[in-house]
C-alpha positions as CSV (number, residue, x, y, z in Angstrom):
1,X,-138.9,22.7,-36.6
2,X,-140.5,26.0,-37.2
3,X,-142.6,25.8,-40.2
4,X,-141.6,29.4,-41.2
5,X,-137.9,28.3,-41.5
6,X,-138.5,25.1,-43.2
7,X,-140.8,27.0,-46.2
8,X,-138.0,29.4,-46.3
9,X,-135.0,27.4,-46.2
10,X,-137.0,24.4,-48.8
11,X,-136.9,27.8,-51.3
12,X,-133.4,28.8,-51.1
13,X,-130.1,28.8,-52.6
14,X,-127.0,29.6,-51.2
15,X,-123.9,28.9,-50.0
16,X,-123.9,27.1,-46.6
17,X,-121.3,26.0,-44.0
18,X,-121.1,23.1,-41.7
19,X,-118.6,23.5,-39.0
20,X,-117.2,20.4,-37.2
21,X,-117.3,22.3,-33.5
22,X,-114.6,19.3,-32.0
23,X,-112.0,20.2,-34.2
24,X,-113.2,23.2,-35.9
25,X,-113.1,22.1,-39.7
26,X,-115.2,23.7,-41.9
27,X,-117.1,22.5,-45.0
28,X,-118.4,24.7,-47.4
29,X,-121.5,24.1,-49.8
30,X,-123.6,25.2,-51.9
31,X,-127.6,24.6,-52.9
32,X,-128.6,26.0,-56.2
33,X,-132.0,23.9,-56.9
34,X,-133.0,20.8,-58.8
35,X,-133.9,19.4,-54.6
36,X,-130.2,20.9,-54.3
37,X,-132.3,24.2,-52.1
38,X,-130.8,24.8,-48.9
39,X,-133.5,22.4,-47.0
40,X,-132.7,19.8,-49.2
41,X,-128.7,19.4,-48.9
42,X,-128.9,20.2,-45.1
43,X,-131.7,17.1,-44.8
44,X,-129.2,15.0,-46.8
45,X,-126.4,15.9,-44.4
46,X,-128.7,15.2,-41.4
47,X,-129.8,11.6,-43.1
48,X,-126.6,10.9,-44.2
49,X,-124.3,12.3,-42.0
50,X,-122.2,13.2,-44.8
51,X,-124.0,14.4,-47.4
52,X,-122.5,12.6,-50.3
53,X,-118.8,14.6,-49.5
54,X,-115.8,12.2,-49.7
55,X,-114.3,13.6,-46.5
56,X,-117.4,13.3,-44.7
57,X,-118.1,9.7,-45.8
58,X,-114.7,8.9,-44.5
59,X,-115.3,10.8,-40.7
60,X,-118.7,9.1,-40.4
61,X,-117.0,5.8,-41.2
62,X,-114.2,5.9,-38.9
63,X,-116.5,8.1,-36.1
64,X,-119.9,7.3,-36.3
65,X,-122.9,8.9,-37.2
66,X,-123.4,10.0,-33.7
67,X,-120.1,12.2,-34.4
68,X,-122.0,14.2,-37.0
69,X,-125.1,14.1,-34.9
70,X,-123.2,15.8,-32.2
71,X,-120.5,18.2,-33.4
72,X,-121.8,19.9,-36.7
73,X,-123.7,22.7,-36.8
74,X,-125.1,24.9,-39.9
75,X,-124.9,28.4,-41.3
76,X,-126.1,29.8,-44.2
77,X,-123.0,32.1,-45.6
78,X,-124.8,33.8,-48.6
79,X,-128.4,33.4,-50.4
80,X,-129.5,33.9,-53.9
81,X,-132.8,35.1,-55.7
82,X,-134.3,31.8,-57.2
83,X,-133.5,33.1,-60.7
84,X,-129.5,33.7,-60.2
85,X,-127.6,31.2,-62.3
86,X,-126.2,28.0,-60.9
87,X,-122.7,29.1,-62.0
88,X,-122.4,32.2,-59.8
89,X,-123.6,29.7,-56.9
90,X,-120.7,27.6,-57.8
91,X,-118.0,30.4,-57.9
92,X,-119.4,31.9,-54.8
93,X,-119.1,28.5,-52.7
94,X,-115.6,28.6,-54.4
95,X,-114.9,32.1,-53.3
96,X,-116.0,30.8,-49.8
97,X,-113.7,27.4,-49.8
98,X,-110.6,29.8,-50.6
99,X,-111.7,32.5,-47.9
100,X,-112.3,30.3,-45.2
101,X,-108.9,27.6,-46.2
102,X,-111.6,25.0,-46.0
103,X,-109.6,22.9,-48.6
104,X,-106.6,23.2,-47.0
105,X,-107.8,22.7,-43.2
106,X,-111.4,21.6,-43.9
107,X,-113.4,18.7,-45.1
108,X,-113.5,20.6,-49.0
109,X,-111.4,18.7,-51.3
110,X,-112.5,20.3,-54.6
């Protein structure tokens, strides 16, 4: 709620990570503008409760959005300078999915 963090965070990219603290799945993401800055995608995630993610859709249908509500929380795993190109941000999120196995025991299935 701390207006410092929300003009911060509305100006970022990155690469993000939601963590699923009941069964410690990870999901890794990435913001890289077009409303896509980190603010933006974790407000989607928070209105959502999934974000527009496959998995996700699927856990908030056969949990509840309360679920979300309750057991994500959010780090930021790497920012970017506003002017990096939306490819690096894309094979940095990928470098993140492999490093963390959040395909293959996560909610990441690309």
């Amino acid at each position: 709620e701390k207006e410092s963090w929300k003009t911060a965070l509305e100006n970022q990219k990155g690469v993000y990570l939601i963590s699923d603290t009941k069964t410690g799945r990870l999901y890794v993401g990435s913001a890289s503008g077009d409303n896509g800055m980190i603010l933006g995608r974790w407000r989607s995630y928070v209105a959502t409760g999934h974000g527009g993610n496959a998995q996700l859709k699927e856990l908030v249908r056969t949990h509840g959005f309360d679920y979300v509500k309750q057991n994500f929380r959010y780090s930021i795993l790497e920012i970017f300078k506003s002017t990096i190109d939306k490819n690096v941000i894309i094979g940095r999120e990928g470098w993140w999915k492999e490093a963390l196995l959040s395909r293959t025991f996560g909610y990441n299935s690309n």
